[in-house]
C-alpha positions as CSV (number, residue, x, y, z in Angstrom):
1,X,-36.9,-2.7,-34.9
2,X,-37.5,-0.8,-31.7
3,X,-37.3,-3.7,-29.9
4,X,-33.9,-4.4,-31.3
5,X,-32.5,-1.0,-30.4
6,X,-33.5,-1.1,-27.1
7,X,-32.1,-4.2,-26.5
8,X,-28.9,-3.4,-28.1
9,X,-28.7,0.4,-25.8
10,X,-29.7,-2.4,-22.6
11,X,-27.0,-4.4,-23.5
12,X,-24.0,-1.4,-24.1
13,X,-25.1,-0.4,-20.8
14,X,-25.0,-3.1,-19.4
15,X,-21.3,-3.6,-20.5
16,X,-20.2,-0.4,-19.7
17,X,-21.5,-0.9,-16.3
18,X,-19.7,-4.3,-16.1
19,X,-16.5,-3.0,-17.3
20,X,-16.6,0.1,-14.7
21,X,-16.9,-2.3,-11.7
22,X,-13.8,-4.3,-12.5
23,X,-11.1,-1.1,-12.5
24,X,-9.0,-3.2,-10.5
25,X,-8.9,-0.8,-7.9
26,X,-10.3,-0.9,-4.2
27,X,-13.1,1.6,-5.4
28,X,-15.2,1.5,-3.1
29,X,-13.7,-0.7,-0.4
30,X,-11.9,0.4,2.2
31,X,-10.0,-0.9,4.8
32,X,-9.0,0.1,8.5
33,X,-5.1,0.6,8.4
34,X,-4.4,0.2,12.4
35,X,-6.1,-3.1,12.6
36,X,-4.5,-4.3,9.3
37,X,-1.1,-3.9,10.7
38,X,-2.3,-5.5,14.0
39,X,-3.5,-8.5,12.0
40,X,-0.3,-8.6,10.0
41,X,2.0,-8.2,13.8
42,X,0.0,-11.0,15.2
43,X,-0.1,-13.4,12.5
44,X,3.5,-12.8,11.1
45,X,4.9,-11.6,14.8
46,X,7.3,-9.0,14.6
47,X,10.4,-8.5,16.4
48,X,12.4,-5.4,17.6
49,X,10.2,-2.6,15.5
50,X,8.1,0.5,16.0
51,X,5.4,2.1,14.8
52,X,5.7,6.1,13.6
53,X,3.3,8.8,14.0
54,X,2.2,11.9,12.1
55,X,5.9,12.7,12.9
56,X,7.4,9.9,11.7
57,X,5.5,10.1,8.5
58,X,6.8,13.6,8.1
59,X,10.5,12.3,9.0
60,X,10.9,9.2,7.8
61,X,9.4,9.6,4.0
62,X,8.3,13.4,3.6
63,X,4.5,12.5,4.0
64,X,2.5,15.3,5.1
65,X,0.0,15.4,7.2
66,X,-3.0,16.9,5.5
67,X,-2.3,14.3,3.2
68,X,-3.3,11.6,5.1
69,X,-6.5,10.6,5.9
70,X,-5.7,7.3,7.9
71,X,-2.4,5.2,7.9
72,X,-0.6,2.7,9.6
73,X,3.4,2.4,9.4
74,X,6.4,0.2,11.4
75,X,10.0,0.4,10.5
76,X,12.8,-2.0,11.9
77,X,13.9,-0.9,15.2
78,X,17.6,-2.0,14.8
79,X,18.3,-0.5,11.6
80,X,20.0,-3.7,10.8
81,X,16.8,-5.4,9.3
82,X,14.8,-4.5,6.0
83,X,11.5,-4.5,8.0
84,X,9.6,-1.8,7.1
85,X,5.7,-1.7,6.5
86,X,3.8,1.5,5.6
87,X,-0.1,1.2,4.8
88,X,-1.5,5.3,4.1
89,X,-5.3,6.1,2.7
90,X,-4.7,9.1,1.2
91,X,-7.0,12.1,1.6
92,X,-7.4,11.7,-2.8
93,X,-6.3,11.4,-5.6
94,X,-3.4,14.3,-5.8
95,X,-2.5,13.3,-2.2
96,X,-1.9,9.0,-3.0
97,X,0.0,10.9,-6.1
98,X,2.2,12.6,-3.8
99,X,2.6,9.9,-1.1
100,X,3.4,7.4,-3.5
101,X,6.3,9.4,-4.9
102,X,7.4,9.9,-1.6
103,X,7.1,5.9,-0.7
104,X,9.3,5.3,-3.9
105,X,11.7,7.6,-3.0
106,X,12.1,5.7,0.7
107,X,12.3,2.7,-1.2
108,X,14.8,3.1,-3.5
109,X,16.8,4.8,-0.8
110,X,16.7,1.3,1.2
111,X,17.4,-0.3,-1.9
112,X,21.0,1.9,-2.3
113,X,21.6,1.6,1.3
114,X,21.8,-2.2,1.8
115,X,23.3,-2.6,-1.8
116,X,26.7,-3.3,-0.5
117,X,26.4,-3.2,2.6
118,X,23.7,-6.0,3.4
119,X,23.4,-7.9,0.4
120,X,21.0,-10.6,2.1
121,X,18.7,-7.4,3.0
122,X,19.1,-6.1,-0.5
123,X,17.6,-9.4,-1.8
124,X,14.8,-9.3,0.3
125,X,14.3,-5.7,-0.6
126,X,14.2,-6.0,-4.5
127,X,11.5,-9.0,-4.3
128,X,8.8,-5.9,-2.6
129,X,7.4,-3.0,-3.9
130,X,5.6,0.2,-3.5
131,X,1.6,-0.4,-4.2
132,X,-1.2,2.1,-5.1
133,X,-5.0,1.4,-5.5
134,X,-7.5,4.5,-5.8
135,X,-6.3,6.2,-2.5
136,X,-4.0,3.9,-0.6
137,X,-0.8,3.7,-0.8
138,X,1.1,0.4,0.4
139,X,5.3,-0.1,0.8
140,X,5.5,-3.5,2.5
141,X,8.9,-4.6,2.9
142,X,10.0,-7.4,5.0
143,X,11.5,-11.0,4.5
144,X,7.6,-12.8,5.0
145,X,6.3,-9.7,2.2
146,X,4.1,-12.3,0.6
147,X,1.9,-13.2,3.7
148,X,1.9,-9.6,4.7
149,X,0.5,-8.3,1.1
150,X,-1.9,-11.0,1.7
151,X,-2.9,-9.7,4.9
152,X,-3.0,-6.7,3.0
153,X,-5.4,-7.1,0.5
154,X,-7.9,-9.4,2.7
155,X,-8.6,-6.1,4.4
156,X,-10.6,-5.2,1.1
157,X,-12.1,-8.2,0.1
């Protein structure tokens, strides 16, 4: 009988652990943002954008700085284009709370913007999304969006 209920506490533990590991989140892993969006310029190759600073952060989608503990961010440089790719660990939890309300704010801003008045970028725009996982925070917008979350989630593997 002892023998039984130890095996059967081994086993619910063993479970629990099991089920813990697969949260589906990047606990755990983490992944350097610069050298992401380097990967994803090179392979995918960019044309007529810049990448934002702290500033831009704070300008571009009311991100502030103390909560960000690394990121990595390019917008379109013509305005005419829906390129946009912003890649932020938050400092924790509260903080990816917070950004990610502000990245879904930008997004459905750009969403209304090109409604009418660039219906091609509009498409492009409703097929992407804003994306958290534990502490980063991901708004990758952009025609090639399925390469680039690729890229993306590589970084954590």
């Amino acid at each position: 009988m002892k023998k039984l209920i130890a095996f059967t506490m081994m086993l619910v533990m063993a479970l629990s652990l099991a089920a813990c590991s697969q949260s589906g989140d990047n606990s755990g892993k983490t992944a350097d943002l610069p050298k992401v969006l380097e990967t994803m310029k090179s392979e995918v190759g960019f044309s007529d954008v810049i990448e934002l600073d702290e500033g831009g952060l704070k300008s571009n989608y009311g991100i502030e700085a103390e909560d960000v503990k690394q990121y990595a961010a390019l917008v379109d440089a013509s305005g005419i284009k829906c390129e946009e790719v912003v890649l932020i660990e938050a400092t924790d939890a509260d903080a990816a709370k917070r950004v990610k309300e502000q990245l879904d704010k930008r997004f459905d801003s750009k969403l209304a913007q090109n409604k009418d008045y660039l219906p091609e970028q509009y498409a492009i725009i409703k097929k992407c999304s804003v994306e958290q996982s534990g502490n980063y925070v991901s708004m990758i917008v952009g025609e090639q969006h399925e390469k680039l979350t690729e890229i993306y989630q590589k970084a954590f593997a």
